[in-house]
N, C-alpha and C positions, 0 to 999 in steps of 0.2 A: 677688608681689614680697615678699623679705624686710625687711623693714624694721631697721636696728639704731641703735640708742641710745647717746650718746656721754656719756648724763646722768652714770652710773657706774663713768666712767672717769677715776680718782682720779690716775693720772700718764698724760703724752703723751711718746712718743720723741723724745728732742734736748732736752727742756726742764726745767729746774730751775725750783726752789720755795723762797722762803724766807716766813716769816714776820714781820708789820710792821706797824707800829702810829703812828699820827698822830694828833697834836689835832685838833679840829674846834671852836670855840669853844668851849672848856673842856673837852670829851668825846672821852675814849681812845679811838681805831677802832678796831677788827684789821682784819687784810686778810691779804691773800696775793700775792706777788709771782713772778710769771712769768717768766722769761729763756730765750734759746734758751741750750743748751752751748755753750760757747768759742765764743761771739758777743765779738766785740770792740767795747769800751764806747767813746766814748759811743752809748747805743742808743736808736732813736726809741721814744716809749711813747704807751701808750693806757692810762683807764683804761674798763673795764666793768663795769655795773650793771644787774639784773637786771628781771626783774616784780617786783608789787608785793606785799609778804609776804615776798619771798624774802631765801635770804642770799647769800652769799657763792661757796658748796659745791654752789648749783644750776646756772644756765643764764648765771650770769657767772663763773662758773669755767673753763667749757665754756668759751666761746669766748676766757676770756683764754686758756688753756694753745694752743687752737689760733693765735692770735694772735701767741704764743711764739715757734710754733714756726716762725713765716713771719716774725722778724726783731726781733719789739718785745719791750721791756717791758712787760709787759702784771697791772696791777693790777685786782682782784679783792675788795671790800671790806663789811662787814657796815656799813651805815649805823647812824647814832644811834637807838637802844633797839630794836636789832634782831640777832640772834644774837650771835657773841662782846665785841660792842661794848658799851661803858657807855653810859649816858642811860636818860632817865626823865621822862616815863609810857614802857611799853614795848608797843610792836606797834603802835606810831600812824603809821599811814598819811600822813604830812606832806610834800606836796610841797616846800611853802617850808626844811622841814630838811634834808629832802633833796637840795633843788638848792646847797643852802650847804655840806652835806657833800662833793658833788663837787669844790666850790670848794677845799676844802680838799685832799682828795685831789691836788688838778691843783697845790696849789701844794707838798706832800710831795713827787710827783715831780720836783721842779722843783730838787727838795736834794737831791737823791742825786745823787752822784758819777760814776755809772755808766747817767745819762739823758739824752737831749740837751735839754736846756732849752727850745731852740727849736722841739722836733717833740713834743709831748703834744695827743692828742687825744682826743674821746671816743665811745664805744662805747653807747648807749643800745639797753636790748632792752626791746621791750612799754611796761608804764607809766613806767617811767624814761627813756623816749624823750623824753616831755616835758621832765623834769627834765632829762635832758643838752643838750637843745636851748638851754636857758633859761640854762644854765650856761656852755655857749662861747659864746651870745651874747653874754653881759654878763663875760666872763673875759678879760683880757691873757695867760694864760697857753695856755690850749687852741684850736688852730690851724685846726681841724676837727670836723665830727661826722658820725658814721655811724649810723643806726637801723636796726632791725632786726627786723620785723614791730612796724612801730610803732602805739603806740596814742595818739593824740592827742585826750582830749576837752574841749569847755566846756561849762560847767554846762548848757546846751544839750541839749548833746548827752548829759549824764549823767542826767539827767532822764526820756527816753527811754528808756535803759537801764535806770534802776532803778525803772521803773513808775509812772514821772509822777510832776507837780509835784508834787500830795500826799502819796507816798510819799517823795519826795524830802525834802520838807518834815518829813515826820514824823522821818524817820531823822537829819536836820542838827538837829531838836531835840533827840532821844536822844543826839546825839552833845554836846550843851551843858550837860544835866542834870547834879546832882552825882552826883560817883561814878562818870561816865562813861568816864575812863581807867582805872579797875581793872574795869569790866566786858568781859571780855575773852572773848572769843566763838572757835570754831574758825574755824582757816581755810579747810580743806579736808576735807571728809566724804562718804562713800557712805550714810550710814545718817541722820548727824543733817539735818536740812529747816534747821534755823538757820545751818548754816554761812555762812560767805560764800560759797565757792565748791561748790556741793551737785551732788556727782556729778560734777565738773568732770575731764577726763582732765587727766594730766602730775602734777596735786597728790595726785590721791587713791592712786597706783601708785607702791608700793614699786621697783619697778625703773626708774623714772623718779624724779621728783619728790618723794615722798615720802621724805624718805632723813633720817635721824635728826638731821641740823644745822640740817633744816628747826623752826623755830618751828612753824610751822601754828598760829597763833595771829592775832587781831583785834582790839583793841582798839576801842570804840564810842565812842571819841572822833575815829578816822578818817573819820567819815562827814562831818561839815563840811569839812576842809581838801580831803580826797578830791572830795566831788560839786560845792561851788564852785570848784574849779580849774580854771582855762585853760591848757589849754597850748598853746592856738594861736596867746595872746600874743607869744610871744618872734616869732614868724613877724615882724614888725614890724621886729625890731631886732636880727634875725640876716642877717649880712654877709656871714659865713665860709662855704664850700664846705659840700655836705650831699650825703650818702647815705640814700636812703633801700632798704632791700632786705625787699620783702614779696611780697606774692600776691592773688589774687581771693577767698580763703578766711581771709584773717588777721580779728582780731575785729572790727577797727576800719578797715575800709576808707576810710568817709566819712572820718575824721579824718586821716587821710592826704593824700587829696585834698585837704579842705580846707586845710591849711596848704601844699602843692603851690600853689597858685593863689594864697595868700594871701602868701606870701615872695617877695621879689625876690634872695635868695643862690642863689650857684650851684647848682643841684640834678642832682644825678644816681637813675640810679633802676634797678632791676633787678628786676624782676617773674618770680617763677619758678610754674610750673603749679597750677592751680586744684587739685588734690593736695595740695600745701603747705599743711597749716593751721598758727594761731596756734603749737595746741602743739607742731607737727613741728619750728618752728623755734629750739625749747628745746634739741632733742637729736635729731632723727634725724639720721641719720648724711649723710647726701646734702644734707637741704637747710642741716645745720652747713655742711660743707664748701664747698656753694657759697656760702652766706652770708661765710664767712671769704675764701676766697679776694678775694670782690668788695671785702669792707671793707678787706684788705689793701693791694689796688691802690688803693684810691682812696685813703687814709692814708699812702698813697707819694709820693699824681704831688705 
């Protein structure tokens, strides 16, 4: 089977692009804005936000332009100190900035003339899953949320991950020391063992993920916000409808479940073949499209 990749496909048939930019508590955003052609306004929107590192121009670009092209507005955004965007320290891995940035994003949509006010939802992929969860929980403005090979851990669960408490421990130090935001570490490497993500497929391939708007960059002040964060919280006091669209092979299965069992909002769910992994669903071409299709309908009903 051929496999194709939608990572580096910089325009989609039917849909226009414009360029745009929002406050977020004092700090410029860029972004990029989505429309289907001669779609007549007003138009439901979503925004989308990616894994964690990324910008804009990787795997929420993707599926915004595909999201285009199936009816919405569909916003595409570089978060606070993270590619075209202003803020500072930069490359810091913040949930809590991040899930406030969405906020803000959802309330930019909300001013434009040519979006329904009433139909903004959001699109969370990988580790912004958490952050978009946490974001229409606690937002008047976002009506809905969709994830999308999601990754949901608490400290728990990070801990595990990153080689137990000790190491955990050691790394939330490092990450407190002076000078800890300008020590800024690769993101993604074949060769260096420091990276964060070391040999990791989707980051380290030029024809995927790898693609020059990418930072690829870590700041070592991301390790406290990053490995104390929950994001199985919001499970509590998320109300609104939920999509959840993953696999048997995504990175973070447990964390799925868990907040699966742990939320009383309405959940929907669409599990596609143990085939599908985490990073197939960045950019292959199959499991985008059925990704997008599912987030579609259900951003509809």
């Amino acid at each position: 089977m051929t496999l194709i990749n939608l990572q580096n496909t910089p325009t989609r048939k039917g849909v226009s692009e414009r360029a745009v930019s929002f406050d977020s508590n004092g700090t410029t955003l860029k972004g990029c804005l989505y429309t289907p052609e001669d779609a007549k306004a007003p138009l439901p929107a979503v925004i989308v936000t990616g894994a964690w590192t990324t910008v804009k121009e990787q795997m929420a670009g993707t599926y915004a332009r595909e999201l285009a092209a199936r009816g919405f507005a569909a916003l595409a955004f570089d978060f606070t100190g993270w590619g075209e965007s202003d803020g500072a320290p930069r490359y810091v891995e913040d949930p809590v900035v991040k899930t406030a940035d969405i906020q803000s994003a959802a309330r930019f949509l909300a001013s434009l003339e040519d979006v329904d006010s009433a139909h903004i939802s959001g699109l969370g992929i990988c580790a912004s899953s958490g952050y978009m969860a946490a974001a229409v929980a606690d937002s008047e403005t976002l009506r809905n949320v969709a994830l999308v090979a999601p990754w949901l851990h608490d400290a728990a669960m990070a801990e595990s991950i990153y080689g137990g408490a000790e190491m955990a421990a050691s790394l939330i130090a490092a990450s407190e020391a002076d000078g800890a935001a300008e020590t800024v570490l690769l993101g993604a490497s074949t060769t260096d063992e420091n990276a964060v993500m070391y040999q990791a497929p989707y980051y380290t391939e030029e024809q995927r993920g790898l693609i020059p708007a990418y930072d690829n960059k870590f700041s070592a002040a991301s390790w406290k916000p990053w490995l104390t964060y929950d994001a199985q919280a919001s499970a509590d006091r998320l109300s609104k409808p939920m999509l959840m669209v993953g696999s048997p092979a995504i990175a973070l299965p447990a964390g799925a479940a868990a907040y699966e069992a742990r939320t009383n909002a309405p959940l929907e769910k669409l599990w596609l073949g143990e085939d599908v992994t985490q990073f197939d669903f960045y950019d292959r071409k199959d499991a985008v499209t059925a990704a997008a299709d599912a987030v579609a309908d259900f951003l509809n009903a």
